[in-house]
N, C-alpha and C positions, 0 to 999 in steps of 0.2 A: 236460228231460234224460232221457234213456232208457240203459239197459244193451246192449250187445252180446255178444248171448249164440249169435247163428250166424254160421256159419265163412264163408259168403259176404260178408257183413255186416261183417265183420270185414278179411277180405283189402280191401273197398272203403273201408274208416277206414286200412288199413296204406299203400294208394295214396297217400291223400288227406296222409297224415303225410310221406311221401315227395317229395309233390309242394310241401312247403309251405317254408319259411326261414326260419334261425336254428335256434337252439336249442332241444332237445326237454324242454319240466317233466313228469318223471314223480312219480308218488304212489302207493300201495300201503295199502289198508286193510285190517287185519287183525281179529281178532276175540280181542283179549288181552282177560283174565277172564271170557271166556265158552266159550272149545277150549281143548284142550291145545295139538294144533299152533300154530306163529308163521305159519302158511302163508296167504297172499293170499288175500280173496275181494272186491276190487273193485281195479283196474286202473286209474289216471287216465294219460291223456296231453294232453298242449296243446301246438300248433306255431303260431306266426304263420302265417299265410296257408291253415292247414287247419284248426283249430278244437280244442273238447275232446273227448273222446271216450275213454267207459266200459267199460271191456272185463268181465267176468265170466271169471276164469280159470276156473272150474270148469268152465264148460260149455268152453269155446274150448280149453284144455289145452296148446295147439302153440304158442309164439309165436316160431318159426324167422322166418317172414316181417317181423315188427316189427323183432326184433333188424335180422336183415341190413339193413331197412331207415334205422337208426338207429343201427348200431353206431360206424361212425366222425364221427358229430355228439356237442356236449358236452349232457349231461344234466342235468338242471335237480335239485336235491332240496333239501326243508329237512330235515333232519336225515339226511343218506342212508345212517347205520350202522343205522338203523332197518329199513329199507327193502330194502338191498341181499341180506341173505339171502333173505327170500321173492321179491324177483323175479330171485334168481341158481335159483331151486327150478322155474322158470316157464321158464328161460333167457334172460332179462332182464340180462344183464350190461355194464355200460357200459365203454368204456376211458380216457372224460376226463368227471370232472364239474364243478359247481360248486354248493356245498351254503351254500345261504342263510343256514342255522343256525349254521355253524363261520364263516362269512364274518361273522356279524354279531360273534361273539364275539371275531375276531379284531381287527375294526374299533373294537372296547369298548363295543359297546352294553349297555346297563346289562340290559335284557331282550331275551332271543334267541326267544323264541317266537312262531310266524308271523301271529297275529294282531298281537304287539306289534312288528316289525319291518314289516310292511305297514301301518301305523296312521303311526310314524315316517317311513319314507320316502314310502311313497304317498299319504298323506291317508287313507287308506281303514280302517274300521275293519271286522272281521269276527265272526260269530257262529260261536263254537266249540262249542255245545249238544250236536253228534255226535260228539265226538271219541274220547270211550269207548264206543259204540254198539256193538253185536254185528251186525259186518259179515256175519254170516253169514245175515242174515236174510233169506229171501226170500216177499214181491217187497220188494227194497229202497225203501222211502218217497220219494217225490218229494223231499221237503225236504232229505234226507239226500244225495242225489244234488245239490241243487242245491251245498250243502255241500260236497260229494267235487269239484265241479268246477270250486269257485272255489280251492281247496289249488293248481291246478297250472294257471289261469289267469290267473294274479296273478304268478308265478312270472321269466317274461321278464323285465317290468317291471323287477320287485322286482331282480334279478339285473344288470341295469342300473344299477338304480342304487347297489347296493351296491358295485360293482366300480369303480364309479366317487370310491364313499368308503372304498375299500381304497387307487386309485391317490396319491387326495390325501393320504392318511398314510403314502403311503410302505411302504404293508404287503401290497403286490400280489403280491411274490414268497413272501412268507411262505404266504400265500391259496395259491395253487399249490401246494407242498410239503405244507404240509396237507391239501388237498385229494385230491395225490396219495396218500400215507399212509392214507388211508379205504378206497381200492383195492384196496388190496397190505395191509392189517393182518391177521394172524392171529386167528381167532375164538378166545375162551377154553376154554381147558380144561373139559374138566367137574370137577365137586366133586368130591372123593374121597369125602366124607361128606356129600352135599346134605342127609340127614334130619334132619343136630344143625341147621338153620336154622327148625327147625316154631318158630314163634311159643310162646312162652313154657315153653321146653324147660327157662328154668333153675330152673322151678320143679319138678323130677324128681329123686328122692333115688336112688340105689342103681344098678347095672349093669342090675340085671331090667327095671326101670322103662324106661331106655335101650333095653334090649331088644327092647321091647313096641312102643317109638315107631316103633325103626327098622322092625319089621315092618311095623306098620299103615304107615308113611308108604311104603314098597313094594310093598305091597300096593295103597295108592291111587293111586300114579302109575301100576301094572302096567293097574288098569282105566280111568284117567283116558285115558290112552294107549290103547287097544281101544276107548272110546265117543266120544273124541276134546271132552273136556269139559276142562274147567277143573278141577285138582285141587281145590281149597278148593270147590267148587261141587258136590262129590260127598259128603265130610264138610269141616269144616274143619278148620284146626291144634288149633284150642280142642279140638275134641273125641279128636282124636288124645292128646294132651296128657293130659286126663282122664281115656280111659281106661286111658292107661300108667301112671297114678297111680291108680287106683282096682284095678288089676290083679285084673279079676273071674275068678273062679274058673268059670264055666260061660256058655254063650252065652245063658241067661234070664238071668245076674244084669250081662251087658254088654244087652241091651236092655232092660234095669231102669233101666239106669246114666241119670238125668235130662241130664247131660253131652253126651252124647254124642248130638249131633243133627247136621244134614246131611240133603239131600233122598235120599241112598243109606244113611243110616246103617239101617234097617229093611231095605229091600231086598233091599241086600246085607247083610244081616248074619251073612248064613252064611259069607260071604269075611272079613267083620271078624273073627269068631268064630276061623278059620283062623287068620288073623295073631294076634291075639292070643295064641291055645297055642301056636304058633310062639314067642313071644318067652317064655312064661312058662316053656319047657321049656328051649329052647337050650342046649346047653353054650357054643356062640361069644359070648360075653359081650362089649360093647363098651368101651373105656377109657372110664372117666369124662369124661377130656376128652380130645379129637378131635386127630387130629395137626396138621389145618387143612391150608391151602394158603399160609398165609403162611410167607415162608422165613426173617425177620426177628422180634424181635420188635419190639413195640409201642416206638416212641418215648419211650413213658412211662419205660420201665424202661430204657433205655438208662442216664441217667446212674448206676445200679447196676452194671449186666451186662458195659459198656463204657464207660467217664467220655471216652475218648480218640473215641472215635466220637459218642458226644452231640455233644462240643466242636465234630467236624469237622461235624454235624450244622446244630448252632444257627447256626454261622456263616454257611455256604453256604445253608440257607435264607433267613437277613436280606440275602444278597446276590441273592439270585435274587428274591426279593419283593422288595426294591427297582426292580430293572431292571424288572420285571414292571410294576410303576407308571409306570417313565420311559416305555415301552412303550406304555401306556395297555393290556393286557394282562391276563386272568386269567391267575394265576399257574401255575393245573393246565397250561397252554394253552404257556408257556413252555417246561416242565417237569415232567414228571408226579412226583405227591410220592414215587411209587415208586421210579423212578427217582433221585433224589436222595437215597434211604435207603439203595437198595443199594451207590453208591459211597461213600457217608461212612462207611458201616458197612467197606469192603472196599476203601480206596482204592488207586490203580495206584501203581507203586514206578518210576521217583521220583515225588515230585508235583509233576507240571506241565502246563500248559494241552494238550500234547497228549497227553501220556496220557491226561488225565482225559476230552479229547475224546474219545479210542478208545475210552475205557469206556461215555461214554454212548452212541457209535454203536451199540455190542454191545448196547444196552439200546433200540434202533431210534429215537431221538431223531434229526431232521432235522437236516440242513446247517445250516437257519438256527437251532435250538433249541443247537448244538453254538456256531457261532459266537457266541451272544450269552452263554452260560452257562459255558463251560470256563473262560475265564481267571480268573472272578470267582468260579468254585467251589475253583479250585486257589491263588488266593489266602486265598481264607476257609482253604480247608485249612492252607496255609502259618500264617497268624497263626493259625491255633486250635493247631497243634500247638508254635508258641513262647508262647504263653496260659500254661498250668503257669508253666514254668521264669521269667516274667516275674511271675509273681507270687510266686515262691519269693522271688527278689531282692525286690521290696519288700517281703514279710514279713522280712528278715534286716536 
């Protein structure tokens, strides 16, 4: 296996994809824990009748030609939410796929991961040794490549025959709506406060402390981002951590600090040193605790906060995890638990199968996740909210 890394070389792999049938497996290797960027640095494609074939976006950069080539054929991915941002960054964009990963999940297989779904259906078992590997390395290793090529050679197959253990259960149309849904889903929001996430932040007393963290932790994404590294690989959270809690008084008694290590924590210590007076000065002091992004609270505290939403809660979860089981289904896969918090906590007036359908569509839940779940949510609702008054009577 070789890379293609020139643009002549390239247009003759985008012929040969063109000229070949069926379905196209694409694959996308990134380089997570080792760049900051999520961005592509090795390309897989595999077409019956034309072969695999390694592309190297970095050097190649244009893939106008592959797209037009491939855009109206359906695309082959295991896991394609993975996948789809870095080769949408490439102009890699598909308009019908089918994702081996959600397909297996859909089907109920107990493990969805591609060697353990290639293992089940095909006989074949595979070595996954590269799969955290720091794709950025060049020249990329034979082995790794041979690696990279069997991800999206296997793929047709596989896709074969899972389609075919979708048909026999009856779950082929569900497969499509899902499928399409991966397409068209909206990327998340950013954090409002991604720094209260540093790894063992709750061991930080006082607003300063907070301070201190938020600085250095912007301070390290600001140069993570300009060298194009891995945050934790520049300091880590530990040491961020420490020295928010050690809140050293001068830039000799932060590189005293034994804490505070990281292959940039020396380095740059003139930027750490920054951040830190930064935080120990601030008037902008941050709340003890973060406003968060959840809009709900915790389940736990529900039967406190709201006794009448718990109830509609417990219900409509033991009915949606039931079905989920009739289903042979994960239950996230039916119904996301999100969704199902926000209408128990906030149910449509009146309660009934199609309000509560309108609610969840508002909440992007599919035709088929609507039809199997509304009526048995708005019946839970129904019996949870005569639950009280049925037990007043037998207490009396």
């Amino acid at each position: 296996m070789r890379v293609i890394e020139d643009r002549d070389e390239y247009l003759r792999a985008v012929a040969a994809i063109a000229a070949g049938h069926g379905p196209v497996a694409v694959d996308a290797e990134r380089a997570s824990g080792y760049r900051y960027s999520q961005r592509a640095y090795l390309i897989q494609v595999f077409r019956r009748g034309a072969g695999a074939f390694l592309f190297d976006p970095i050097a190649i950069g244009d893939f106008t030609e592959l797209q037009d080539a491939i855009v109206d054929e359906e695309w082959l991915f295991h896991a394609a939410s993975q996948d789809l941002p870095c080769l949408q960054e490439v102009g890699l964009v598909p308009t019908r796929i089918f994702d081996t990963e959600l397909g297996a999940r859909i089907a109920g297989f107990p493990r969805v991961g591609l060697g353990a779904v290639v293992e089940q259906l095909l006989g074949i078992t595979l070595a996954k040794a590269h799969s955290a590997a720091d794709w950025s390395t060049r020249p990329l290793p034979q082995s790794w490549l041979v690696y990279a090529a069997l991800d999206v050679e296997l793929l047709p197959d596989l896709r074969d025959a899972l389609a075919a253990a979708l048909d026999e259960a009856g779950k082929s149309r569900i497969a499509e709506e899902e499928f399409a849904a991966v397409l068209t889903r909206a990327p998340k929001p950013p954090r409002a406060e991604p720094w209260r996430r540093l790894s063992g932040m709750h061991a930080l007393r006082g607003a300063r402390a907070l301070a201190i963290a938020r600085a250095l932790w912007t301070a390290r994404d600001e140069y993570a981002r300009a060298t194009d590294v891995a945050p934790g690989r520049t300091i880590p959270d530990a040491a961020i951590v420490a020295a928010a809690a050690a809140a050293p008084a001068s830039k000799a008694e932060l590189g005293a600090l034994k804490a505070f290590t990281g292959r940039a924590s020396r380095s740059e210590l003139d930027r750490w040193w920054a951040a830190v007076d930064e935080g120990r000065t601030t008037e902008d002091l941050p709340k003890l605790r973060g406003s968060g992004e959840a809009t709900l609270p915790p389940p736990r505290a529900w039967a406190d906060r709201n006794p009448e939403a718990d109830r509609r809660y417990k219900a409509a979860r033991a009915a949606v995890v039931a079905r989920a089981e009739e289903l042979d289904l994960p239950v996230e896969n039916l119904l996301t638990p999100e969704t199902l918090r926000l209408v128990s906590w906030e149910p449509p007036t009146p309660i009934a199968t199609e309000t509560v359908g309108a609610v969840l569509a508002s909440h992007d839940a599919r035709p088929w996740q609507v039809e199997e779940t509304a009526s048995r949510i708005a019946h839970a609702f129904v019996a949870a909210g005569q639950a009280p008054a049925a037990e007043s009577n037998t207490g009396s």
